[in-house]
N, C-alpha and C positions, 0 to 999 in steps of 0.2 A: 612438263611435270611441275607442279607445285611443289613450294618446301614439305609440306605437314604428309605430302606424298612417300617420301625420301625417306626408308628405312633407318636412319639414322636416326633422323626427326620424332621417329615413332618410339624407337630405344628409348632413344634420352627422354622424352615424355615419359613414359611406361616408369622408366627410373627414377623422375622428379614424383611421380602419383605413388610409388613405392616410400619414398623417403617420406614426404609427407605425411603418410601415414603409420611412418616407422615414429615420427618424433614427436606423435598424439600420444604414446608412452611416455616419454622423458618427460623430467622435472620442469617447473613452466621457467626457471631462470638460467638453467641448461640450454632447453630449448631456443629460447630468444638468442642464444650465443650460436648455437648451429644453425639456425633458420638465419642470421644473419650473414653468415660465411656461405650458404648453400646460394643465398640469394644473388651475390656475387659471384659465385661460377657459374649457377645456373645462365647470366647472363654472360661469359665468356665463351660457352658452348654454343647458344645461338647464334653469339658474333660469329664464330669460327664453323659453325654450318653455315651460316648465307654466306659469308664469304667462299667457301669452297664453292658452293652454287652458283655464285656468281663468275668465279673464275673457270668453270664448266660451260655456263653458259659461252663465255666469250670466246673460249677456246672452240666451241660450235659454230660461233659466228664466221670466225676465223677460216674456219675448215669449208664453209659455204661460199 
């Protein structure tokens, strides 16, 4: 199974195309201050999906 497979993967997408277009409303100097925080999680969440993936995957190696 691929990542972009992985329900999870799909959420959090679905959620990042949500926001983004949540903050085509906000003021543009607002903006720049959440789109800079969001950018930062948003990259904590992919760490912490592959890594769960990862550690699934090995757990099946394991198991073989």
């Amino acid at each position: 199974m691929l990542y972009y497979e992985l329900p999870i993967f799909k959420s959090s997408y679905d959620l990042a195309i949500e926001l983004f277009n949540f903050s085509k409303k906000l003021p543009r100097d607002f903006k720049y201050m959440i789109v800079q925080d969001l950018k930062k999680e948003k990259s904590f969440v992919v760490i912490a999906i592959l890594k769960d993936l990862l550690l699934v995957c090995e757990n099946l190696i394991i198991m073989t």
